[in-house]
N, C-alpha and C positions, 0 to 999 in steps of 0.2 A: 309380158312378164314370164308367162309359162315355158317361151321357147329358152329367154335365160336361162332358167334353172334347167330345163334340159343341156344347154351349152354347157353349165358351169359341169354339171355330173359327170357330162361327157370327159371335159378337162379334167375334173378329179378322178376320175376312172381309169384314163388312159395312165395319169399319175400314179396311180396305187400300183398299175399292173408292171411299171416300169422299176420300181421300188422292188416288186418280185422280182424280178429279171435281175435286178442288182442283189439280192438275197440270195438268188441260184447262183449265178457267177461266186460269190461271196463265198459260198457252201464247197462251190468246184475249186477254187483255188483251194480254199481251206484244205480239202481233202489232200490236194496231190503235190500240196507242201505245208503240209504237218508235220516232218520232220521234227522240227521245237516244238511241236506241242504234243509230240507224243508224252506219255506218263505211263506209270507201268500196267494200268490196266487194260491200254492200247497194246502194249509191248506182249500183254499175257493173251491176248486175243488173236493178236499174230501169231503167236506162237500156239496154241491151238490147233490153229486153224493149220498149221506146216502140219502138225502133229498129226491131225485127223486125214488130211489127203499118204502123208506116209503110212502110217496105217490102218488107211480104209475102214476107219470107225469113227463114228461122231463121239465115243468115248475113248477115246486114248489110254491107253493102260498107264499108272499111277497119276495120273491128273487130276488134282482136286479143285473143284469146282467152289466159284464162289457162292452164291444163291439163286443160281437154276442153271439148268445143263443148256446144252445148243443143238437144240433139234431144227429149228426153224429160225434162225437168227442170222445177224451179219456176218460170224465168223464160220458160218457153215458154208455161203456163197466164198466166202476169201477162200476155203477152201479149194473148192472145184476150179478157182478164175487161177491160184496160186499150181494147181496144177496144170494149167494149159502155159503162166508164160512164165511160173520159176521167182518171182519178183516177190515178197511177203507184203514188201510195203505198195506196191502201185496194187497188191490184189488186194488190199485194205483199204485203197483210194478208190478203186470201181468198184469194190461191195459198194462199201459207204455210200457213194454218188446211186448206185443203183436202188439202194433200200431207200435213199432218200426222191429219187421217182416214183418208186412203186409205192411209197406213201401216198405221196401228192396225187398217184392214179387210182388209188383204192377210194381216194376221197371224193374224187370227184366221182368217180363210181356213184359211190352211195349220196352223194348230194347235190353234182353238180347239175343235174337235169332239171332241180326245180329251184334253181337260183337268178336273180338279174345278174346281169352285167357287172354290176355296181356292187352286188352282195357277194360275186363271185371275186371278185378282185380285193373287197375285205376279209375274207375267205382265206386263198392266198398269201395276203401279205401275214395276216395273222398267224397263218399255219409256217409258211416259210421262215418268217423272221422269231417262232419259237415262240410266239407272243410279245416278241419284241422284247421281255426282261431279261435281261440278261449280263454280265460283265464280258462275257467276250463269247466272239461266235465259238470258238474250241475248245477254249482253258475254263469254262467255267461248266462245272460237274450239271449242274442243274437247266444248263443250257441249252441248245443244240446240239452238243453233244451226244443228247440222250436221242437222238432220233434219227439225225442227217449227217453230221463228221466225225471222221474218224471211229470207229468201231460202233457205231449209232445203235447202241444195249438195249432201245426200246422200239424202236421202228417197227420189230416183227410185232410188237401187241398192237400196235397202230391198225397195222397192215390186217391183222386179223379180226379185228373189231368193227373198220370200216369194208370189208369183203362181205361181212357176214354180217350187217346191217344193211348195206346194200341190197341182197340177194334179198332178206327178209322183206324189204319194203316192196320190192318188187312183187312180192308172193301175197304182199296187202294190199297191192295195188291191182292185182289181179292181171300180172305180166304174164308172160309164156315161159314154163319155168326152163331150164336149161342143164341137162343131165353135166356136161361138163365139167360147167361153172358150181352147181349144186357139189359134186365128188370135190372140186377143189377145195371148196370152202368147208368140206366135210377134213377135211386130208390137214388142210390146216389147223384148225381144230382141235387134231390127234396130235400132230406134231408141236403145237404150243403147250397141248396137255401135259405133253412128255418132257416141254421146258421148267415148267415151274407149275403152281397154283394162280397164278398172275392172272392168266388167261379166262379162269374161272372167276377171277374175281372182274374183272377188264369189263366182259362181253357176256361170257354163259350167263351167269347170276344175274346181272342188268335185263338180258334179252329175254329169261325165263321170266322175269317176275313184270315188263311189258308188256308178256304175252298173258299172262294170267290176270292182268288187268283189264285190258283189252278184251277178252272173254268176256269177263264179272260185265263189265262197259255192254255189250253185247246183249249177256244176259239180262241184264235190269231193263233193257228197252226191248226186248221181246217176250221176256218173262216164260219162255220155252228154252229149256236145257238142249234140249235137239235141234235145234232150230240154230241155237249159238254156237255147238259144238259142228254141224255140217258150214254154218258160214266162217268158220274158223280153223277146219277139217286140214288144210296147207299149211298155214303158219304155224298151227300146234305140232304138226308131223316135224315139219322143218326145226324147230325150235326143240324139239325133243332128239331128232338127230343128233342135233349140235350139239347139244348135252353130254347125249351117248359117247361121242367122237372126243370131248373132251377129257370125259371120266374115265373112257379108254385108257386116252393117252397115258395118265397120270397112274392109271393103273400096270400098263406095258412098259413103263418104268420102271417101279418096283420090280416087276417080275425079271427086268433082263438090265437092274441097272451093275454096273459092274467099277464105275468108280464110285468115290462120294463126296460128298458138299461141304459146308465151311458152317452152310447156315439153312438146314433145311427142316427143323424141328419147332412142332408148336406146343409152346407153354402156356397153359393156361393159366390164368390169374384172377382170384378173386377177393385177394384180399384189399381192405381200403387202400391201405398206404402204396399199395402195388398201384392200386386203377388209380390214384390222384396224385401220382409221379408221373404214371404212364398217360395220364390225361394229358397232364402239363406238355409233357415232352412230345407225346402226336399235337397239340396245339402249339409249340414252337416251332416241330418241323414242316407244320404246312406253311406258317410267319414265313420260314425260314426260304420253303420252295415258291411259293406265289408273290415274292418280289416285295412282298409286305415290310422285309426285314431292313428295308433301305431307309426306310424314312425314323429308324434308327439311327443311322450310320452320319459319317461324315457328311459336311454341306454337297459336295461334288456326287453323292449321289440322292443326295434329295429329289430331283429331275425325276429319277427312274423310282422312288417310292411311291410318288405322285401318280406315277404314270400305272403301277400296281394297283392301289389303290382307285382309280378313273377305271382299270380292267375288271374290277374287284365290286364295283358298287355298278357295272354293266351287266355282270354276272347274278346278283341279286336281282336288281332289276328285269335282268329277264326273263328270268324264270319265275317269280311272283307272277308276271304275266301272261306266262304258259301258262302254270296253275290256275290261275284266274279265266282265263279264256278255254280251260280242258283240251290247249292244244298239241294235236296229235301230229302235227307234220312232221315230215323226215327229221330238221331240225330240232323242232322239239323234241322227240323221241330221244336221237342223235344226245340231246341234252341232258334227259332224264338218264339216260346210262350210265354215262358220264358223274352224273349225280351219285347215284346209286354207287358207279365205281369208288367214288372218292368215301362215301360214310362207309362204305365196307373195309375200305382202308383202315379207314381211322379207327373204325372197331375194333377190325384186328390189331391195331399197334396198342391197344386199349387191354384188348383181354388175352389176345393170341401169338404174340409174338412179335419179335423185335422187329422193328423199322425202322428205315430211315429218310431223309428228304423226298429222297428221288421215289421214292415208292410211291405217291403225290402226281405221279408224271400224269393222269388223266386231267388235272387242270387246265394243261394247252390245252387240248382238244373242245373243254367245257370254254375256255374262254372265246378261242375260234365260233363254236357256235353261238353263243350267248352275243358275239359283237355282230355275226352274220344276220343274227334273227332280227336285232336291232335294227340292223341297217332297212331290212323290208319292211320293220315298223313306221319309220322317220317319211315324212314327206315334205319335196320341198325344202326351205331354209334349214329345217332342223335337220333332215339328213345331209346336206352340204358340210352345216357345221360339225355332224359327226365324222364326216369322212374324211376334213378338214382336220378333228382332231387325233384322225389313227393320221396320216399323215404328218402331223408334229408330232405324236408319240413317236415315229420312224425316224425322223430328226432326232428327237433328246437322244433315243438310244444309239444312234450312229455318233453322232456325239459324244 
């Protein structure tokens, strides 16, 4: 019986990995005939980006920006690729396709070392197929888009969240640290600092308040401040870096920023009827991002509320059981950031300032690990059956 369920895994695995395979192609083509799917916020990103390699600034003289500049983004690669062969739109198809690898490598960076086979391939499909909600791989704002085709608006925070989750774990793990790799992830940092507050909110804010957890965690079982502060001596230096590098950024901004933005000003708000409009409307726009908003809609997209909903009650469920278990693995961690990203959001859309759907974008990420964590939980028939049912979730939604 046991070798069965090793065969059947095996079949389901090789299945999941091939579903990715059809996700990448999916994403490639997507890319380098997007022609029809361009919209104008593609159109404004090309255009940029011509803008910025013509005048060898990442700030273009009169260019106003929508809500964050491009220090470290897809249109700053279009840039440099748009200068080597002249093309706007094929340097928008190799950004895109490239930011969309260097996601899927940062990730595995930071997680693939302690994953199965089996966890790594719900991983994967989860992460490539966007979480699978979506209405279309391009045309749909809150899709794919925001990451892998076509001018992919959020890929750098991806990129910078799992770089620098990665490095940190290594530094908990008690790896050999790497001057290189440490500068990059510093460099990055600055330069997302210099994109927006995103970044701060994404990764610094998550990764500071893990680290001071973790401490406290330390301290309560040594009950020596010295003792928690020398076995914690790397990760606290590391985690305060980042901080520095990002507060920088956001600061060498202001000092040398020379266009300006559409939407870069925070309102506070404390009056009721402000916080329970603005409740409401951060409680629609996550309905609205987390695929939740389908099992409103028409019968032909019932399928896909459902399958929100199946991500949605994976997502509680696993994290109840991190909590519950006090676990600290990459995943977990990985998880709690993610957490953290998203009620920082929601605060801010609360008390600080306007937002919209896409702001919400850390819930791929939370549902990738929430279904990965699962899969390591399941034994046997129960994880068949779950891998069984991201495999029809990839059906409805190809469908």
């Amino acid at each position: 019986m046991k070798n069965t369920y090793i065969k059947v895994e095996k079949v389901l695995t090789v299945t999941l990995f091939l579903i990715f395979i059809f996700y990448v192609i999916g994403i490639f083509v997507t890319n380098f005939n997007g022609r029809l799917f361009y919209d104008f916020d593609m159109y404004s990103d090309s255009l940029i980006s011509k803008k910025m390699w013509e005048q060898k600034t990442f700030m273009p003289i009169d260019w106003i920006f929508g809500n964050q500049h491009y220090i470290i983004a897809t249109p700053n690669l279009v840039a440099l690729i748009y200068g080597i062969i002249g093309n706007s739109f094929y340097s928008m198809a190799i950004a895109s396709s490239m930011m969309f690898v260097l996601t899927i490598s940062a990730y595995l960076f930071c997680f693939g070392p302690k994953l199965s086979k089996s966890a790594l391939a719900i991983s994967l499909v989860c992460l490539g197929g966007g979480t699978l909600v979506n209405t279309g791989i391009a045309t749909d704002f809150n899709g794919l888009q925001l990451f892998f085709t076509m001018a992919s608006y959020y890929s750098c925070y991806l990129i910078g969240l799992f770089t620098t989750l990665g490095f940190y774990f290594k530094l908990r793990e008690h790896s050999k640290s790497n001057f290189f790799l440490i500068s990059l992830v510093l460099l990055i940092n600055f330069g997302l600092g210099m994109n927006s507050i995103r970044q701060t909110l994404v990764c610094v804010i998550p990764i500071v308040i893990m680290e001071i957890l973790q401490f406290l965690g330390c301290f309560h079982k040594s009950k020596s401040f010295r003792l928690s502060l020398k076995q914690n001596t790397k990760t606290i230096s590391f985690v305060f870096a980042v901080t520095i590098s990002n507060l920088s950024g956001i600061i060498a901004l202001k000092l040398t920023e020379s266009s300006s933005t559409m939407d870069n000003a925070l309102h506070f708000s404390f009056k009721s009827p402000d916080i329970t409009q603005k409740f409401i409307a951060a409680c629609n726009s996550f309905v609205d991002f987390s695929g939740l908003k389908y099992l409103n809609h028409s019968i032909k997209y019932i399928p896909l509320g459902f399958l929100s909903l199946f991500f949605t009650i994976i997502v509680i469920v696993a994290l109840v059981l991190m909590f519950k278990n006090k676990d600290s693995s990459r995943i977990a961690i990985g998880s709690y950031c993610c957490l953290i990203s998203l009620l920082g959001t929601f605060v801010a859309s609360v008390f600080l300032l306007e937002t919209r759907s896409t702001y919400y974008f850390m819930w791929f990420p939370l549902v990738v690990l929430c279904c990965t964590y699962s899969a390591n939980l399941f034994q046997n028939k129960a994880k068949l059956f779950f891998m069984s049912l991201i495999i029809m979730g990839c059906l409805t939604n190809t469908v």
